[in-house]
PDB file of N, CA, C and O in Angstrom:
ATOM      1  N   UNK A   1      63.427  12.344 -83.952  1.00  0.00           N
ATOM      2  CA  UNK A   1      64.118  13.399 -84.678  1.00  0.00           C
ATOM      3  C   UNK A   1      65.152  14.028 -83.746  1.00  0.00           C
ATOM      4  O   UNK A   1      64.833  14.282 -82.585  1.00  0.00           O
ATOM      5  N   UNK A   2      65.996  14.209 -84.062  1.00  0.00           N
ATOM      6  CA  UNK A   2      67.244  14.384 -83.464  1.00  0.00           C
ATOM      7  C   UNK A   2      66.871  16.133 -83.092  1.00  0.00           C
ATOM      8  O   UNK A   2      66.205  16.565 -84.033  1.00  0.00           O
ATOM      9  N   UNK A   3      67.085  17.152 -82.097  1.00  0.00           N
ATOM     10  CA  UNK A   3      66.721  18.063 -81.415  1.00  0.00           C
ATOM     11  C   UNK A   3      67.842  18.968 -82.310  1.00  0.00           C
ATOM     12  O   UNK A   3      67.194  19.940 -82.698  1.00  0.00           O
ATOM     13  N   UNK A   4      68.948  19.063 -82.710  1.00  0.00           N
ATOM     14  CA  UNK A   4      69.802  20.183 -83.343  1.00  0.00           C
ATOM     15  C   UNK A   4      69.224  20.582 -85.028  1.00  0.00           C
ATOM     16  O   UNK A   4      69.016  21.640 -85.621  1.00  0.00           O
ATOM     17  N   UNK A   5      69.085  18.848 -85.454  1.00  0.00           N
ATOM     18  CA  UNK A   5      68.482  18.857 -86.416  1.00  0.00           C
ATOM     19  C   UNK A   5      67.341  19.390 -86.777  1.00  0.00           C
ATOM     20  O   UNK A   5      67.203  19.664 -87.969  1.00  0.00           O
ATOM     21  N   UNK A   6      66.169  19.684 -85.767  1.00  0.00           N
ATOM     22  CA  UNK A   6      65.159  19.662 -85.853  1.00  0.00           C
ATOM     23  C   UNK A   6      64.946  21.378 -85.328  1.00  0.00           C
ATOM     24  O   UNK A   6      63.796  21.817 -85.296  1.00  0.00           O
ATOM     25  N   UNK A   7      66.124  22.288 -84.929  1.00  0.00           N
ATOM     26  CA  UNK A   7      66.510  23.685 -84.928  1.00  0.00           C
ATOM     27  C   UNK A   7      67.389  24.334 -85.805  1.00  0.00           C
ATOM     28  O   UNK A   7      67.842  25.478 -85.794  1.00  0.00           O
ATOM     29  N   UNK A   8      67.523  23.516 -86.464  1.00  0.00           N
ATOM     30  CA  UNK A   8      68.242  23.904 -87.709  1.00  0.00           C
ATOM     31  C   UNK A   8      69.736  24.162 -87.454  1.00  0.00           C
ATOM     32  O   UNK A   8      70.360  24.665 -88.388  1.00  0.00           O
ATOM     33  N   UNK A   9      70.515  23.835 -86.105  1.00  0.00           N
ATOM     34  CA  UNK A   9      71.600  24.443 -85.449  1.00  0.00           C
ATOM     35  C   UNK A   9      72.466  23.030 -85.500  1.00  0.00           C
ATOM     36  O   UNK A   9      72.139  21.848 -85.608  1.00  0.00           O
ATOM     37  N   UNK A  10      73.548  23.628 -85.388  1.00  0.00           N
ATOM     38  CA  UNK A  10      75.285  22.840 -85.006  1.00  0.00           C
ATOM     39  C   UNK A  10      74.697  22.633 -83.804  1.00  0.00           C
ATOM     40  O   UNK A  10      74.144  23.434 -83.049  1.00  0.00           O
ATOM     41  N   UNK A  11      74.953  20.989 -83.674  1.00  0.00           N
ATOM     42  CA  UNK A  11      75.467  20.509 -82.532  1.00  0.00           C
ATOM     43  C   UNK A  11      76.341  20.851 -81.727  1.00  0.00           C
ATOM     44  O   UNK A  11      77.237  20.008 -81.759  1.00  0.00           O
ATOM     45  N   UNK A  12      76.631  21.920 -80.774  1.00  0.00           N
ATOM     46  CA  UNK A  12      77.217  22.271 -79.775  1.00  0.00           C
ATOM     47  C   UNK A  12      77.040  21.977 -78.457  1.00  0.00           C
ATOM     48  O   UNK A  12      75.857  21.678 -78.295  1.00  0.00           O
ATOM     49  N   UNK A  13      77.875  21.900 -77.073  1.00  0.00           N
ATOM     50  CA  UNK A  13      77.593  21.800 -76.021  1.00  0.00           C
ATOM     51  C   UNK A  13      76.440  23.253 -75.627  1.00  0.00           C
ATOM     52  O   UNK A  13      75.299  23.098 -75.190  1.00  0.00           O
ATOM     53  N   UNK A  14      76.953  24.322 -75.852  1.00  0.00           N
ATOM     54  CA  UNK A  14      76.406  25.813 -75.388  1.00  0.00           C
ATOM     55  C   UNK A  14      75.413  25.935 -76.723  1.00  0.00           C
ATOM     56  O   UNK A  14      76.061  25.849 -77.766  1.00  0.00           O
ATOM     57  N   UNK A  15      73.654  26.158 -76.956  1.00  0.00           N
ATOM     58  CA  UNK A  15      73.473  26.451 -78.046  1.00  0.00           C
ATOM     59  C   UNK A  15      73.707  28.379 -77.649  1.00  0.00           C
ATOM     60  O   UNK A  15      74.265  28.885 -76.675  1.00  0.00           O
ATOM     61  N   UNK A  16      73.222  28.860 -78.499  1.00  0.00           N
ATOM     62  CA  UNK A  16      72.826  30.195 -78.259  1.00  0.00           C
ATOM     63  C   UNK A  16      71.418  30.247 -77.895  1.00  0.00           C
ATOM     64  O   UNK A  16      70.495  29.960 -78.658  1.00  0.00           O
ATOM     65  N   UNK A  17      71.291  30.668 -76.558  1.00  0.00           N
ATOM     66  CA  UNK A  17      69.823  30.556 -75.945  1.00  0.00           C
ATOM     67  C   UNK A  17      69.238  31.946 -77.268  1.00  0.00           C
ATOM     68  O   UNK A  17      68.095  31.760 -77.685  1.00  0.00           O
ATOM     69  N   UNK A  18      69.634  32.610 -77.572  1.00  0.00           N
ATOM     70  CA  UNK A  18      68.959  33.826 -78.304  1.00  0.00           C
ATOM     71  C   UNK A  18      68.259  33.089 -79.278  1.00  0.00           C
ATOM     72  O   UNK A  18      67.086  32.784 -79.065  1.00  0.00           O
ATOM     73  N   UNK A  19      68.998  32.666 -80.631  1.00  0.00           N
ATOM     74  CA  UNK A  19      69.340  31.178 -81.375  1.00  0.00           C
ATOM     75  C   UNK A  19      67.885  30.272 -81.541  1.00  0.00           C
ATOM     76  O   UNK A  19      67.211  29.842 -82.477  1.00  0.00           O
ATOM     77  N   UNK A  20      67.821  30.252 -79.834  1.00  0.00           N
ATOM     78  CA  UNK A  20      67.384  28.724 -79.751  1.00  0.00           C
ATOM     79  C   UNK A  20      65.544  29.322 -79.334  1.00  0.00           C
ATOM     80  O   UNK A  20      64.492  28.868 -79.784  1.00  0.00           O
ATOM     81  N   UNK A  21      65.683  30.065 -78.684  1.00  0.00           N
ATOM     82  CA  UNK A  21      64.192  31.374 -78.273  1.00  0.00           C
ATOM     83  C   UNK A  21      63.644  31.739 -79.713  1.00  0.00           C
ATOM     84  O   UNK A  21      62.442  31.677 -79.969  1.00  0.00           O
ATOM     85  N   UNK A  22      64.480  32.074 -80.518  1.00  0.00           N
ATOM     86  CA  UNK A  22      63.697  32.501 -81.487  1.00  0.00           C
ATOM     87  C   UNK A  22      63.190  31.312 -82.718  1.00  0.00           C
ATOM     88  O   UNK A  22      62.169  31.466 -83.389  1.00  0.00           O
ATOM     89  N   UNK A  23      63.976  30.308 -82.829  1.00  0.00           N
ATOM     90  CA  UNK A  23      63.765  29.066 -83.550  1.00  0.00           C
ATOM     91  C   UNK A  23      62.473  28.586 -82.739  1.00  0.00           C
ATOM     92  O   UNK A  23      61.351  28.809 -83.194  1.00  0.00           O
ATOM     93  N   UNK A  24      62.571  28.238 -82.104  1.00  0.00           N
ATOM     94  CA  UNK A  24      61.506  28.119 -81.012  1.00  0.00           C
ATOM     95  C   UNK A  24      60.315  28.614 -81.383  1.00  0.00           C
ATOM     96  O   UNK A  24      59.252  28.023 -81.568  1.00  0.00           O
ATOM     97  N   UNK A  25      60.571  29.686 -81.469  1.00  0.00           N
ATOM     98  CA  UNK A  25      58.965  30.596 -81.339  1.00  0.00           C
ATOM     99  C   UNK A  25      58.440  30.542 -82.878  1.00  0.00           C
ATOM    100  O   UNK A  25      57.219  30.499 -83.028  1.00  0.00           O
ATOM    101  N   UNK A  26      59.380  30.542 -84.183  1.00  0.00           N
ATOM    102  CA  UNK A  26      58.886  30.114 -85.222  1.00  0.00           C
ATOM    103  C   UNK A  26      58.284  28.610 -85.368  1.00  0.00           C
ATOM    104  O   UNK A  26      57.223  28.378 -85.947  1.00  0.00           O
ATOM    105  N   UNK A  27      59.034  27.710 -84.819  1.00  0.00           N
ATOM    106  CA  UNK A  27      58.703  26.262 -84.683  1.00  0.00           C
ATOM    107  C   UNK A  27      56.992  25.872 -84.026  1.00  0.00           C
ATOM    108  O   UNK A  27      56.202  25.021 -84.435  1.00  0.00           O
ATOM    109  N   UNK A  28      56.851  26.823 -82.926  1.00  0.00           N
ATOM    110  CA  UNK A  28      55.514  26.750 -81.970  1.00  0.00           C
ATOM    111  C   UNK A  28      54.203  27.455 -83.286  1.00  0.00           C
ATOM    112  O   UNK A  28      52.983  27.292 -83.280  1.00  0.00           O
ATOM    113  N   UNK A  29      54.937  28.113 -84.133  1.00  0.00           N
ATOM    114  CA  UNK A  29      53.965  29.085 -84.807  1.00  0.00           C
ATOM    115  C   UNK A  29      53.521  27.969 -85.778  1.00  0.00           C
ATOM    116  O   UNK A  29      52.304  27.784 -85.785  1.00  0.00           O
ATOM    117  N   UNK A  30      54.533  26.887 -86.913  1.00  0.00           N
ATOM    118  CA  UNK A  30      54.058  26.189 -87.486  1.00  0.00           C
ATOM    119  C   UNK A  30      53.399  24.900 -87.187  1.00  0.00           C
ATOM    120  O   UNK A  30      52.664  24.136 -87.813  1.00  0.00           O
ATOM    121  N   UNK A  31      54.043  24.940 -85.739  1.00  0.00           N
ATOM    122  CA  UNK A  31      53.701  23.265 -85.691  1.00  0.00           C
ATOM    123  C   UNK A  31      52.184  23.564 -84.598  1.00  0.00           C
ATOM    124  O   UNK A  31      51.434  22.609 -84.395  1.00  0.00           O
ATOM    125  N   UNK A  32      51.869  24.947 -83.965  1.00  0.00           N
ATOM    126  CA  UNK A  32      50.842  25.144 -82.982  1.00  0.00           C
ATOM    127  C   UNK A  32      49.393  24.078 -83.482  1.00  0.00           C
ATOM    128  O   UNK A  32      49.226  24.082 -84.702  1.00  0.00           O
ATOM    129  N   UNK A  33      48.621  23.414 -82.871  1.00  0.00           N
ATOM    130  CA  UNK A  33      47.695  22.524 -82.915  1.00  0.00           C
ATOM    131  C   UNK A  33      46.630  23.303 -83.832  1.00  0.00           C
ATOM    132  O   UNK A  33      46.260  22.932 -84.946  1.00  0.00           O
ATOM    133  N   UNK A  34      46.272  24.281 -83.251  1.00  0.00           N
ATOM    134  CA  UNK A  34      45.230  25.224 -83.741  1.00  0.00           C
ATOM    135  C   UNK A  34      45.440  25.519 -84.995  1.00  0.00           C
ATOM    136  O   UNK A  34      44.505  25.830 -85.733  1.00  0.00           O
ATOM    137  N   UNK A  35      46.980  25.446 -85.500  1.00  0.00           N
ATOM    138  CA  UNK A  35      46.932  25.542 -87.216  1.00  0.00           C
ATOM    139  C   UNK A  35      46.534  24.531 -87.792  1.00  0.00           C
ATOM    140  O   UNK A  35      46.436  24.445 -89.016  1.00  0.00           O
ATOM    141  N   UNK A  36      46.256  23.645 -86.995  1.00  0.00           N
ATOM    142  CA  UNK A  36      45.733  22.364 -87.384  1.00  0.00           C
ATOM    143  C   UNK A  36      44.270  21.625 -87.390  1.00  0.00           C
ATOM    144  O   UNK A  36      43.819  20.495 -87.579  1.00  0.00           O
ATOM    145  N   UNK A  37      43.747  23.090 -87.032  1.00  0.00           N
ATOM    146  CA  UNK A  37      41.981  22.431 -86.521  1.00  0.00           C
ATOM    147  C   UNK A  37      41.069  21.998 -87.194  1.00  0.00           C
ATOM    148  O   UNK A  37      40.069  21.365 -86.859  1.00  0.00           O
ATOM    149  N   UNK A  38      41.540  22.468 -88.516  1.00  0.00           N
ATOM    150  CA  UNK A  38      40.414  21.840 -89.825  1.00  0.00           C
ATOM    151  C   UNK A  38      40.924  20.924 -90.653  1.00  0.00           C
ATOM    152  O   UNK A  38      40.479  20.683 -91.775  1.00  0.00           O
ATOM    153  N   UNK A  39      42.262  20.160 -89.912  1.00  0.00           N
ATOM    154  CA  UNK A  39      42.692  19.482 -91.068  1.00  0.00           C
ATOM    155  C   UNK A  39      42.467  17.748 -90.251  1.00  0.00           C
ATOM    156  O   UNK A  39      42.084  17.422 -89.127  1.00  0.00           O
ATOM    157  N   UNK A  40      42.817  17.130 -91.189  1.00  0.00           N
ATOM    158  CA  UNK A  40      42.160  15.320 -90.226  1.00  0.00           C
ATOM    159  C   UNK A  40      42.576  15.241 -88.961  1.00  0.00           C
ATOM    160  O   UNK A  40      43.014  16.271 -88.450  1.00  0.00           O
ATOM    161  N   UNK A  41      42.535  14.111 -88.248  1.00  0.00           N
ATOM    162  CA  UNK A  41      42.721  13.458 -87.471  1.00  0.00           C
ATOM    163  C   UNK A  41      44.379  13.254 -87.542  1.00  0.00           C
ATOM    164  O   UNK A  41      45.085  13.530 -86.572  1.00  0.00           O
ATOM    165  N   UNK A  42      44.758  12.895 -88.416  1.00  0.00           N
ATOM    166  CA  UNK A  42      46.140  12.557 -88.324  1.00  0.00           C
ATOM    167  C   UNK A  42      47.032  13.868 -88.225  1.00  0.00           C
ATOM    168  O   UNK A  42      47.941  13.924 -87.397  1.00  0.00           O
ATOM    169  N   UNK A  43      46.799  14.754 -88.951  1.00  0.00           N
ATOM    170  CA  UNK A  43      47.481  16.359 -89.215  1.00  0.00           C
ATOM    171  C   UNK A  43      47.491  16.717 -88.073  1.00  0.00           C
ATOM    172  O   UNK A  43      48.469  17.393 -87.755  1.00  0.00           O
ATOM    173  N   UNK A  44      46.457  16.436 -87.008  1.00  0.00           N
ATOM    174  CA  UNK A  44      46.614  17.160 -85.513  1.00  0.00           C
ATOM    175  C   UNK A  44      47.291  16.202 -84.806  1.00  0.00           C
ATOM    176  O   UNK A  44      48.242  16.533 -84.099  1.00  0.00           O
ATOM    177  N   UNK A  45      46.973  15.175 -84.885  1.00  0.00           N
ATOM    178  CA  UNK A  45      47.751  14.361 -83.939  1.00  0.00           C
ATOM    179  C   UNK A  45      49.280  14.379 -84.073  1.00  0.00           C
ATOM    180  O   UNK A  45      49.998  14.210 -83.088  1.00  0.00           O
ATOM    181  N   UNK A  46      50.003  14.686 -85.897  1.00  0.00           N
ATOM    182  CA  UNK A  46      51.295  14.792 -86.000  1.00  0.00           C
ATOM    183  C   UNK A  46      51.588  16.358 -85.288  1.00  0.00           C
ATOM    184  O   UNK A  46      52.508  16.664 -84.529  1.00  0.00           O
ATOM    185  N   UNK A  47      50.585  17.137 -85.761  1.00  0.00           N
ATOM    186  CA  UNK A  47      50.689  18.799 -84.712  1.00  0.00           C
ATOM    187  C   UNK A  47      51.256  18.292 -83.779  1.00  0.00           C
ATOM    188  O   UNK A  47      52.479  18.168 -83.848  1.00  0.00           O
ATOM    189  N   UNK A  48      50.521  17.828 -82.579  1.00  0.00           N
ATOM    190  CA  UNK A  48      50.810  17.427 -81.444  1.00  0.00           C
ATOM    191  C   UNK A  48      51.712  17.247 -80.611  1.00  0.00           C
ATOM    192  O   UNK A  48      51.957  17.893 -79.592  1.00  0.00           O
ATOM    193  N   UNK A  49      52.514  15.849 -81.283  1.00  0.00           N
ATOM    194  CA  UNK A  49      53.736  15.140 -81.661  1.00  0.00           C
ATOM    195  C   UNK A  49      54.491  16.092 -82.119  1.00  0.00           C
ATOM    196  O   UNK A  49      55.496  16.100 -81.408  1.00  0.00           O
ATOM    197  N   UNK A  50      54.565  16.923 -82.937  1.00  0.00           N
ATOM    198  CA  UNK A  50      55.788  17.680 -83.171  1.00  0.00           C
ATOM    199  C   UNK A  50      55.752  19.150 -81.953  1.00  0.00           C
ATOM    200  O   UNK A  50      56.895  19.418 -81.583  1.00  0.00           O
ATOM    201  N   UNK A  51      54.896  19.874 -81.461  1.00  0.00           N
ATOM    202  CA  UNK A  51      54.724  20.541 -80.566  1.00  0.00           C
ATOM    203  C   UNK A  51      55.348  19.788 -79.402  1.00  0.00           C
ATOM    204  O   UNK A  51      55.959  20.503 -78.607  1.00  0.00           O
ATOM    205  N   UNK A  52      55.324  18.834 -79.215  1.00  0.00           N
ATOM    206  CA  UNK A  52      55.921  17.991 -78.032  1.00  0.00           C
ATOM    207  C   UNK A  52      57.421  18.194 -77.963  1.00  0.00           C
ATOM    208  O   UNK A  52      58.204  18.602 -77.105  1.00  0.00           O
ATOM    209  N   UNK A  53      57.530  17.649 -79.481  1.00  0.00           N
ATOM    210  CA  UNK A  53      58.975  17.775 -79.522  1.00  0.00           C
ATOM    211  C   UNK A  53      59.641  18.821 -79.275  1.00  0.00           C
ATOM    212  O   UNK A  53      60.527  18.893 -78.423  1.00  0.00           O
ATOM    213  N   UNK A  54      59.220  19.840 -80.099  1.00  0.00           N
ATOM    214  CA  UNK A  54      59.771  21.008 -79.699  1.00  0.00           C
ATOM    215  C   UNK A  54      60.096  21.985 -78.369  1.00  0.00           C
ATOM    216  O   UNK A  54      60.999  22.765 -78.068  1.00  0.00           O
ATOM    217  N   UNK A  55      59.075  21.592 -77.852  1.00  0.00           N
ATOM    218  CA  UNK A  55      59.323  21.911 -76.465  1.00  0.00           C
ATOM    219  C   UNK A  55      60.515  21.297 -75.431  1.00  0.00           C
ATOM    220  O   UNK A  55      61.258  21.805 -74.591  1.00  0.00           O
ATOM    221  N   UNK A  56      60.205  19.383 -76.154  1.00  0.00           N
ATOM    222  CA  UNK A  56      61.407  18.925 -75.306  1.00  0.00           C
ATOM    223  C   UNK A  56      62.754  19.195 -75.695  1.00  0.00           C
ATOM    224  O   UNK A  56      63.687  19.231 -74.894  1.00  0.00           O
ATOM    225  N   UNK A  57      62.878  19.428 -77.204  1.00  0.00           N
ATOM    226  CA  UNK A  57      64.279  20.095 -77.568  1.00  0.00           C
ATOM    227  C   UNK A  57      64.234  21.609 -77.119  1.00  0.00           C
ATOM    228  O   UNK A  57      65.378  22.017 -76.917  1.00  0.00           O
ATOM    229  N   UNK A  58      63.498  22.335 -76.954  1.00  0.00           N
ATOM    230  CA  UNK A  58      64.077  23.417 -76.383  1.00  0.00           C
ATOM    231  C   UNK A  58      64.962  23.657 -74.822  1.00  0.00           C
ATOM    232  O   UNK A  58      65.950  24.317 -74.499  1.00  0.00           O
ATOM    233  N   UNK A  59      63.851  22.580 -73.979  1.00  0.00           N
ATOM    234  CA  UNK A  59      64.424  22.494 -72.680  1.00  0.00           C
ATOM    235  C   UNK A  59      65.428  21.912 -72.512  1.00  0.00           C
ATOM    236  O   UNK A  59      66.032  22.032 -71.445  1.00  0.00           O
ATOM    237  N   UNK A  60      66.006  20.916 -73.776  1.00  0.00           N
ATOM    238  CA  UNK A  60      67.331  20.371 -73.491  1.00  0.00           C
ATOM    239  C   UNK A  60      68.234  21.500 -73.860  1.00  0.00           C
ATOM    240  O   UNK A  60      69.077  21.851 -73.034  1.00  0.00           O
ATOM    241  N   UNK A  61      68.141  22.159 -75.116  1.00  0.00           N
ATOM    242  CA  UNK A  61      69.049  22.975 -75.492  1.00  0.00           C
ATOM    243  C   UNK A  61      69.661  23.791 -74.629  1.00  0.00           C
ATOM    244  O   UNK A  61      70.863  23.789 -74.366  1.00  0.00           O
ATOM    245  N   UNK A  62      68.612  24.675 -74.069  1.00  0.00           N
ATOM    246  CA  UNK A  62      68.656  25.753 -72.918  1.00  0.00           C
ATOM    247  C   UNK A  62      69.325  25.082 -71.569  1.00  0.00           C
ATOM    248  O   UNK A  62      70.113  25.844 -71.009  1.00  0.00           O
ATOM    249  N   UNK A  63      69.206  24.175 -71.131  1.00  0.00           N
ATOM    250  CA  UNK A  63      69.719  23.598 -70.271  1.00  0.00           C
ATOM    251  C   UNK A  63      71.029  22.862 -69.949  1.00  0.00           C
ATOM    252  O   UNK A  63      70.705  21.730 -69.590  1.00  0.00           O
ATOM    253  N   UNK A  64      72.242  22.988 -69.920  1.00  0.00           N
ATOM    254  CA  UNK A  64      73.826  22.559 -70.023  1.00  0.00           C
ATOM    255  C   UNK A  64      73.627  21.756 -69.961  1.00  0.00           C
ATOM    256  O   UNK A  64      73.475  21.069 -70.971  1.00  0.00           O
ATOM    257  N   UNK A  65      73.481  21.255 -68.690  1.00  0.00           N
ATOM    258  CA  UNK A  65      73.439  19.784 -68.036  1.00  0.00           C
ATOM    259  C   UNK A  65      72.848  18.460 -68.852  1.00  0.00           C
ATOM    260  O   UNK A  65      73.431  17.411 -69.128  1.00  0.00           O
ATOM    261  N   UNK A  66      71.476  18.879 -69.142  1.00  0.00           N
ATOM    262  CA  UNK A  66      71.206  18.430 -69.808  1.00  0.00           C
ATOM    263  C   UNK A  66      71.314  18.212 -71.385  1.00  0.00           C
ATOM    264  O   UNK A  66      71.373  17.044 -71.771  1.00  0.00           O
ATOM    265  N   UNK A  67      71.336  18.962 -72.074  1.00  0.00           N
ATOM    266  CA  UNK A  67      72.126  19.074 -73.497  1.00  0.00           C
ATOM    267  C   UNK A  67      73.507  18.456 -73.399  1.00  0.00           C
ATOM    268  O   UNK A  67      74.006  17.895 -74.374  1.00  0.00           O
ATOM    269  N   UNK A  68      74.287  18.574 -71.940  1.00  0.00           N
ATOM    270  CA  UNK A  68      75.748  17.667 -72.629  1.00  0.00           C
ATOM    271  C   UNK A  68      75.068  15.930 -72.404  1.00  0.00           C
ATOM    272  O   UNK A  68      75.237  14.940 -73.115  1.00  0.00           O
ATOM    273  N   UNK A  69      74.342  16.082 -71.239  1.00  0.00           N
ATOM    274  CA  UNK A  69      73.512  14.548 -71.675  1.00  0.00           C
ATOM    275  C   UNK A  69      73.548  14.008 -73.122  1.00  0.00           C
ATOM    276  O   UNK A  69      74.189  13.072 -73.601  1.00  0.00           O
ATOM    277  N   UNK A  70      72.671  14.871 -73.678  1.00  0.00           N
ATOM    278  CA  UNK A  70      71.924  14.560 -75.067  1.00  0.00           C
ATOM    279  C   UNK A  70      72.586  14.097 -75.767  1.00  0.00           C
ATOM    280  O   UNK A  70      72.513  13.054 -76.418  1.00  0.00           O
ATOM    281  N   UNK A  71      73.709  15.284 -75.639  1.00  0.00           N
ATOM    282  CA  UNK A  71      75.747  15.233 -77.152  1.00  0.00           C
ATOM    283  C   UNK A  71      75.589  13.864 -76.547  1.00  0.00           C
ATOM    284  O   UNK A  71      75.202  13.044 -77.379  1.00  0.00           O
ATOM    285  N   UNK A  72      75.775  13.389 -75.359  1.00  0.00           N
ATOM    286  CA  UNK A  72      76.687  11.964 -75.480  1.00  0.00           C
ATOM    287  C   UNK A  72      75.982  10.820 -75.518  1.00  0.00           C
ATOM    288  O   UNK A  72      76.545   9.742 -75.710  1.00  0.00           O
ATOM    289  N   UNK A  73      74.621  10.932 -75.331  1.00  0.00           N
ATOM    290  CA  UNK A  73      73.988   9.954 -76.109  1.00  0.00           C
ATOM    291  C   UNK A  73      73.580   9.932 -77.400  1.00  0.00           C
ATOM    292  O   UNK A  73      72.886   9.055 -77.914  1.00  0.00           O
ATOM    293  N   UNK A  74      74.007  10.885 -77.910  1.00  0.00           N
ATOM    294  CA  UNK A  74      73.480  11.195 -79.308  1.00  0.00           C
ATOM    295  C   UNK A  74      74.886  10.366 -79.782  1.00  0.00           C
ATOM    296  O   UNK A  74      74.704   9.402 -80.527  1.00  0.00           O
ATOM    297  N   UNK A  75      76.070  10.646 -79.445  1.00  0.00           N
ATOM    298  CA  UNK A  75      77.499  10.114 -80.190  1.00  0.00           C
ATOM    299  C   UNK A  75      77.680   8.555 -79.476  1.00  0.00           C
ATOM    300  O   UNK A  75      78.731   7.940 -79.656  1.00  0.00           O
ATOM    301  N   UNK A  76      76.751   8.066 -78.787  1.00  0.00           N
ATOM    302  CA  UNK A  76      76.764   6.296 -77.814  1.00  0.00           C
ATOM    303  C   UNK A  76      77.447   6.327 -77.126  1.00  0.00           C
ATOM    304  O   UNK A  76      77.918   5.200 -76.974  1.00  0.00           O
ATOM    305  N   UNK A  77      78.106   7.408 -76.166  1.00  0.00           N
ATOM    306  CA  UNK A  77      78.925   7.027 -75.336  1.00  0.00           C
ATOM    307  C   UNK A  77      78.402   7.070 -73.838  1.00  0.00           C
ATOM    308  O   UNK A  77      79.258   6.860 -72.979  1.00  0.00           O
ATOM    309  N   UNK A  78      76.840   7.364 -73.334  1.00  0.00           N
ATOM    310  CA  UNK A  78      76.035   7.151 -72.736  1.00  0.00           C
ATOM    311  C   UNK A  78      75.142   5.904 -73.265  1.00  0.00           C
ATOM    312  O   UNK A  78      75.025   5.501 -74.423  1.00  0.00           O
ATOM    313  N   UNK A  79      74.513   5.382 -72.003  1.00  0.00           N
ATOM    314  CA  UNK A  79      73.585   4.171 -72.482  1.00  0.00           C
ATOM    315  C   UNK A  79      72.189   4.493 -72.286  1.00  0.00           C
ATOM    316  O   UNK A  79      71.798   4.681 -71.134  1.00  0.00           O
ATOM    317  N   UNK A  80      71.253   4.597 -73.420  1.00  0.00           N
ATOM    318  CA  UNK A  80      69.851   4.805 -72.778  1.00  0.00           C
ATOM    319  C   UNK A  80      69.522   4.236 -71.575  1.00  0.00           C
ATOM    320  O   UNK A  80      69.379   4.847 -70.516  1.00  0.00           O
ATOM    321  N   UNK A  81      69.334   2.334 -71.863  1.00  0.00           N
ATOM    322  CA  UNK A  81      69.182   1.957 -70.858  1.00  0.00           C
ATOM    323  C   UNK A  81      69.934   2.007 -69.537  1.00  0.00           C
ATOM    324  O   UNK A  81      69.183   1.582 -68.659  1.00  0.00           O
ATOM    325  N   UNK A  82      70.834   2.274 -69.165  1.00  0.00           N
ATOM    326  CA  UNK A  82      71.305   2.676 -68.357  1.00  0.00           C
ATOM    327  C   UNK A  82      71.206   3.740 -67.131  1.00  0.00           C
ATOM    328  O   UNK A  82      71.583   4.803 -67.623  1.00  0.00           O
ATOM    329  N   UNK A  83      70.918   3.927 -65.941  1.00  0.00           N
ATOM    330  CA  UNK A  83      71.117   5.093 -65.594  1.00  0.00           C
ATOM    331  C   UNK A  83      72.402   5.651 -65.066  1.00  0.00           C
ATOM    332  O   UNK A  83      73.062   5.147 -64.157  1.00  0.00           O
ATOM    333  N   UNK A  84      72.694   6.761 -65.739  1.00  0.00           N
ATOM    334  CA  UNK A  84      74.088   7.193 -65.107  1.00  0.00           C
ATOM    335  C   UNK A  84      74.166   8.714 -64.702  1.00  0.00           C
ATOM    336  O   UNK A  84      73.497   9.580 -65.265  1.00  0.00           O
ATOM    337  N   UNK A  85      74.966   8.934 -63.765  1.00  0.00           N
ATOM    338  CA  UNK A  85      75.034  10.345 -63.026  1.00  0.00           C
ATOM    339  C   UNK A  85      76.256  10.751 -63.753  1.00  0.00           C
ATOM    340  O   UNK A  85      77.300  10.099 -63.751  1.00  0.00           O
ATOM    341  N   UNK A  86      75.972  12.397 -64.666  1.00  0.00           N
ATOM    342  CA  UNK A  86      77.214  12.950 -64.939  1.00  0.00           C
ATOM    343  C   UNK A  86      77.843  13.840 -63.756  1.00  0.00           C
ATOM    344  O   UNK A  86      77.049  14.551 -63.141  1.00  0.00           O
ATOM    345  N   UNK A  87      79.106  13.865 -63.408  1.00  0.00           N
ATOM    346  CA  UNK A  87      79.705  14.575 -62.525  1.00  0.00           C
ATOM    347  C   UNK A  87      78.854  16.345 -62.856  1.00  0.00           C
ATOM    348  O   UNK A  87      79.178  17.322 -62.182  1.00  0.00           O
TER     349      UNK A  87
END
């Protein structure tokens, strides 16, 4: 799931850390495991998995460096496989 998409936000280089803190903290509230304790095996394990995510899209967002990473592999002009150093 694509990380802008999945904050409900425009793809920008800069998100709004304010923006992105508070999406965040609603996101941790629905997707938290523990809302998930009486429901199957699978419902927690997708908990999980999406708690994951969220966390890793937050730290990209918040982070320049990394978020202009993201933009340019998100548009192919970075190579996954690849490793490359941005200036």
């Amino acid at each position: 799931m694509d990380y802008f998409e999945l904050y409900g936000i425009a793809p920008v280089l800069q998100p709004d850390p304010q923006q992105v803190q508070k999406i965040y903290y609603l996101l941790c509230r629905k997707y938290h495991p523990d809302q998930f304790s009486l429901s199957d095996t699978k419902a927690q394990d997708e908990a999980i998995q999406m708690t994951s995510l969220v966390n890793e899209a937050r730290s990209v967002l918040l982070h320049p460096d990394r978020c202009l990473e993201y933009l340019l592999r998100r548009q192919g002009i970075l190579n996954e496989e690849i490793k490359q150093e941005l200036p």
